[in-house]
C-alpha positions as CSV (number, residue, x, y, z in Angstrom):
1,X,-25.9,128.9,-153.9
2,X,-26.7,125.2,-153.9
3,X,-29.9,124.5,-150.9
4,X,-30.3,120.7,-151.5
5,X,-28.6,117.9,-152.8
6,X,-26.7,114.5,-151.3
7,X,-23.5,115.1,-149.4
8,X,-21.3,111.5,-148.6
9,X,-18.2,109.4,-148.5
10,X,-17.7,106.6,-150.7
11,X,-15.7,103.2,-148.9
12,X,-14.5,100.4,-150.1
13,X,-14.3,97.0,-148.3
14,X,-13.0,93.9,-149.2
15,X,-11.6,90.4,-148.0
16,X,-12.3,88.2,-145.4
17,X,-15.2,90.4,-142.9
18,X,-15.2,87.0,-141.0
19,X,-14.4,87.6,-136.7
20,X,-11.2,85.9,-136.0
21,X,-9.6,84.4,-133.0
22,X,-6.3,85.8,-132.0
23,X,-6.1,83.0,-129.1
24,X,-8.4,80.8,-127.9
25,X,-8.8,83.2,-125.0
26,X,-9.5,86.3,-126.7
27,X,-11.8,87.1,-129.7
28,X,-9.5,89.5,-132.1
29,X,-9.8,91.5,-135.6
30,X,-6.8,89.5,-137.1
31,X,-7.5,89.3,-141.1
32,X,-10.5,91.8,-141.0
33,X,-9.6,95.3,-142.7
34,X,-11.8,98.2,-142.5
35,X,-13.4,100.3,-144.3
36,X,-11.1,103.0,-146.8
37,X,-11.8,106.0,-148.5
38,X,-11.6,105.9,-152.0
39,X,-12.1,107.7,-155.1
40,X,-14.6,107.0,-157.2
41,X,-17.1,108.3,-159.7
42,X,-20.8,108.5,-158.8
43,X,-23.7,108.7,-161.8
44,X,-26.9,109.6,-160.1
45,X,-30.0,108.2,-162.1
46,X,-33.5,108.4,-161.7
47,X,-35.0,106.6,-158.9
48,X,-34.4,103.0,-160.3
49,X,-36.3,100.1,-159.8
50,X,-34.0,96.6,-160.3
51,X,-36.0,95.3,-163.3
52,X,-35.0,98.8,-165.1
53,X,-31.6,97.2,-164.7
54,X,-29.1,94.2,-166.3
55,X,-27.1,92.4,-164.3
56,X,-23.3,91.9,-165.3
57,X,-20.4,90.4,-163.7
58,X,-19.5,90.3,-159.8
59,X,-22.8,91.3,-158.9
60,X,-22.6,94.4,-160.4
61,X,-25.0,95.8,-163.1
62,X,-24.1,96.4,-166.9
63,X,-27.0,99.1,-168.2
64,X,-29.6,100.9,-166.1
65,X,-32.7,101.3,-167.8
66,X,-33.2,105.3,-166.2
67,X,-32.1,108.9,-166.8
68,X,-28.5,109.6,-166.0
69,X,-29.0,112.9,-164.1
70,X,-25.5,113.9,-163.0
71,X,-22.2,112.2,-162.7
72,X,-20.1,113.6,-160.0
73,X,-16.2,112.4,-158.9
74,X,-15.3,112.2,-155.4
75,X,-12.6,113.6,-154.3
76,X,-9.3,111.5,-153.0
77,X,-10.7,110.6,-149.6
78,X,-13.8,109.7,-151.1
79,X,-16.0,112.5,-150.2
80,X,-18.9,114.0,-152.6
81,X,-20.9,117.0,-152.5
82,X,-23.3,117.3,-155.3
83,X,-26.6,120.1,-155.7
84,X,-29.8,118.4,-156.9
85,X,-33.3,119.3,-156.9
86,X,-36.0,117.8,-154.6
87,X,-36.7,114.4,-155.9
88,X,-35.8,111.1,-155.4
89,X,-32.7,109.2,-157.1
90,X,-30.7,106.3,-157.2
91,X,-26.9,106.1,-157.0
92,X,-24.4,103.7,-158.5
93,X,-20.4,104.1,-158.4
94,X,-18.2,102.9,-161.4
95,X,-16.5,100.1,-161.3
96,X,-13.9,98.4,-163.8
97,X,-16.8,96.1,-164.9
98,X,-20.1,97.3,-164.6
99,X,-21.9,99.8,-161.6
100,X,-22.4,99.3,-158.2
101,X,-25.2,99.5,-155.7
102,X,-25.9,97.2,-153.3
103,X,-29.3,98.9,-151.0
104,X,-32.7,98.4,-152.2
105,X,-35.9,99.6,-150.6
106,X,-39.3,97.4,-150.1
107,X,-40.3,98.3,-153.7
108,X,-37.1,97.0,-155.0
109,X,-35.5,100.8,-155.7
110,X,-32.0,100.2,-156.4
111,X,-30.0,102.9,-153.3
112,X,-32.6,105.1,-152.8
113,X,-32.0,108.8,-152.4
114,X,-34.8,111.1,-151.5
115,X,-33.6,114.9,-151.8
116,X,-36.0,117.0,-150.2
117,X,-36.3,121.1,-150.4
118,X,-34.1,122.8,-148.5
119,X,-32.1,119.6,-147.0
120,X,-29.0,117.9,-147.8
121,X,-29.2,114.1,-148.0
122,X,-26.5,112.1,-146.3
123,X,-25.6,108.7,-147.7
124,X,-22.2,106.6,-147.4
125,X,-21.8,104.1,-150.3
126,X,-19.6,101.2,-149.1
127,X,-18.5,99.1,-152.1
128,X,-18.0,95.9,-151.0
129,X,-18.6,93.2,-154.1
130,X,-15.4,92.3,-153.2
131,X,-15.9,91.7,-149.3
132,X,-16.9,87.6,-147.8
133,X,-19.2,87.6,-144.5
């Protein structure tokens, strides 16, 4: 049996995030959509620093320079359950053109995962290259 790993949900967000007026009386959600489940395939590297990395279009990143460890697929609704051992690791999702991330720590570690014995990590990626704030 599986004792530690990174349990999650992937989302995906994009349009205008942008507060809208309905009226000029009351402030309203009109035109903001939120976040969705989706399906997605997950390739967990090596904890990854950015210059281990090329960037590619849309913000997204074209090779990473570290160990591809596991790649796991979510299921429909976008959740993933996947076993590791203690460590730390980075995630990216797969895109049509290139792999996502978009967290970084102080040291410039590209979503930062630390697995620790035991424990499962939580972590909600929220893919949202396509999103305007």
């Amino acid at each position: 049996m599986e004792e530690s790993g990174i349990i999650g949900n992937v989302f995906w967000i994009e349009g205008n995030q942008m507060p809208m007026m309905l009226d000029e009386n009351e402030p309203g959600e009109m035109g903001r959509e939120g976040k969705n489940p989706i399906p997605r395939t997950i390739y967990i590297h090596a904890l990854t620093p950015i210059s281990k990395t090329q960037q590619g279009e849309d913000g997204l990143f074209s090779e990473v320079g570290t160990a591809l460890l596991k790649e796991v697929q979510t299921d429909m609704e976008g959740k993933f359950k996947v076993g590791l051992p203690p460590g730390m690791y980075s995630l990216f999702t797969l895109e049509e053109k290139g792999l996502f991330a978009n967290v970084f720590d102080r040291d410039n570690h590209i979503n930062p995962v630390e697995v620790k014995k035991g424990k499962w990590a939580e972590l909600d990626i929220v893919i949202n290259y396509k999103a305007v704030y």
